[in-house]
Structures are given as structure tokens and as C-alpha cells.
VOPAGU-2260 file (C-alpha; in pm, 1 decimal, decimal comma):
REM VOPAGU-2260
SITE   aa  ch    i         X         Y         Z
SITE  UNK   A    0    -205,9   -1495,3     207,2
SITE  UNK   A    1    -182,2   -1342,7     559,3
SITE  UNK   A    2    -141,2    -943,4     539,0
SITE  UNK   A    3      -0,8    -769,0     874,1
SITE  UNK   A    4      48,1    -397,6     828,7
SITE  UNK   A    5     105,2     -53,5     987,7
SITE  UNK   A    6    -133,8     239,4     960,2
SITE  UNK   A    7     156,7     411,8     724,2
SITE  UNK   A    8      21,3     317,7     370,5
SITE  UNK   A    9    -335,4     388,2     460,2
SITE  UNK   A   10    -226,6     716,2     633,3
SITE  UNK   A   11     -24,8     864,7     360,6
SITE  UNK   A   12    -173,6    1149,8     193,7
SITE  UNK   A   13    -181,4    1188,6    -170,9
SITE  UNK   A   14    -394,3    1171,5    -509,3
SITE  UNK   A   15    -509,6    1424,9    -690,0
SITE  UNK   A   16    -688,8    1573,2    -391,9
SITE  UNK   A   17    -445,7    1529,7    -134,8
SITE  UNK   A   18    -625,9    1295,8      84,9
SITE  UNK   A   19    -516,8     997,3     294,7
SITE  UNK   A   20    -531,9     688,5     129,4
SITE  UNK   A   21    -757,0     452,6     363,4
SITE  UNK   A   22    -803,8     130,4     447,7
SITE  UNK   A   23   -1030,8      -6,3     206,0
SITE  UNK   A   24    -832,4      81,9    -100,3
SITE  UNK   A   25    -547,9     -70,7      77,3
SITE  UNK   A   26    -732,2    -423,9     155,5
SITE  UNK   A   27    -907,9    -391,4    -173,5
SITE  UNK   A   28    -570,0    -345,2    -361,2
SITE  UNK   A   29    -431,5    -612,2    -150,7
SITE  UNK   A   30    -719,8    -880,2    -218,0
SITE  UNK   A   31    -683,2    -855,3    -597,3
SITE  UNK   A   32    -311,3    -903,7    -604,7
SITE  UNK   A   33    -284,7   -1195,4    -313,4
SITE  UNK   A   34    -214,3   -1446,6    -642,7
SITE  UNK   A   35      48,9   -1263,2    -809,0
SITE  UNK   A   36     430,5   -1391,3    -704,3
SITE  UNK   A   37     585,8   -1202,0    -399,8
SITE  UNK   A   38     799,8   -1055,9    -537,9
SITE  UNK   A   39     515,0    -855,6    -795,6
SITE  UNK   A   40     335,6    -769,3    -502,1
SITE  UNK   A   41     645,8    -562,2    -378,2
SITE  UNK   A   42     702,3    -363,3    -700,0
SITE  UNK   A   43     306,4    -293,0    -720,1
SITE  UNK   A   44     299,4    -206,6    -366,9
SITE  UNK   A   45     585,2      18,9    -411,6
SITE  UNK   A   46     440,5     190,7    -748,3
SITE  UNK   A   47     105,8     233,1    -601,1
SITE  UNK   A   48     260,0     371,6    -293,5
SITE  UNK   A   49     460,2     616,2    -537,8
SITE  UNK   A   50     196,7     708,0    -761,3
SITE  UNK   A   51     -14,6     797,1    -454,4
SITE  UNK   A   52     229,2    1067,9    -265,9
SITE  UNK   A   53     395,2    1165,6    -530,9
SITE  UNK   A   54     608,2    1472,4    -404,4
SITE  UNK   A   55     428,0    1477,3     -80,9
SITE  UNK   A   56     603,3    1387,1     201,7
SITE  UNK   A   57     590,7    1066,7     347,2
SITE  UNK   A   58     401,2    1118,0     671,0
SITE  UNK   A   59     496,5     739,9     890,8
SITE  UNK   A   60     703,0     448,3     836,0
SITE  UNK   A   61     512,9     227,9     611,3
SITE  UNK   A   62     554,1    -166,3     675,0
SITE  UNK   A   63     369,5    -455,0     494,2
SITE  UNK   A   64     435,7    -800,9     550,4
SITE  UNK   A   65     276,3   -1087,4     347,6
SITE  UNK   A   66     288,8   -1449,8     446,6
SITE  UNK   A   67     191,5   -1681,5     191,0
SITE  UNK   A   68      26,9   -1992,9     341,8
């Protein structure tokens, strides 16, 4: 898997403290579900996202693109 990706995911703040959400988590939650179908990715991208912000507002456009090789 190829990941390209804006700084929106890793930017958006959230969690219980209300802190952005980084980079590592992001490639670390990206590495353990490179196996999983495409279209599984998307909905736990999307719930993780979600989860994250919860009723904060979403602070950038976010925009993942996998490439499976």
C-alpha cells in the first residue's frame, strides 16, 4: 500500500484532551490496517476520524488516498 495524505487528519483536534491528533498515530493506525480490503479501511478511517473530534469542529479538509500495489 502507498498512503498520500494531507495534514487534515493529523491536524484535527480531539480526544479526551482536546489535542491534535499527530502523525504517528495516523501512520501507526495506517500500518496495521494496510491488509484489510479498501473499502474497511474507509469505514475505519472514517470512525476513527469520528471518534476523535467528536463535536469539535473540523479544523481542514481531510484527504487520504491509498493505492494498493
Amino acid at each position: 500500500m502507498l498512503f498520500l495524505f494531507t495534514d487534515g487528519f493529523a491536524d484535527q483536534f480531539g480526544g479526551e484532551k482536546g489535542k491534535k491528533f499527530k502523525y504517528k498515530p495516523l501512520r501507526d493506525f495506517l500500518f496495521a490496517n494496510a491488509e484489510k480490503e479498501m473499502s474497511e479501511q474507509l469505514s475505519s478511517l472514517t470512525l476513527t476520524f469520528d471518534n476523535w473530534k467528536k463535536e469539535l469542529e473540523q479544523v481542514d479538509d481531510v484527504c487520504i488516498i491509498g493505492i494498493k500495489l
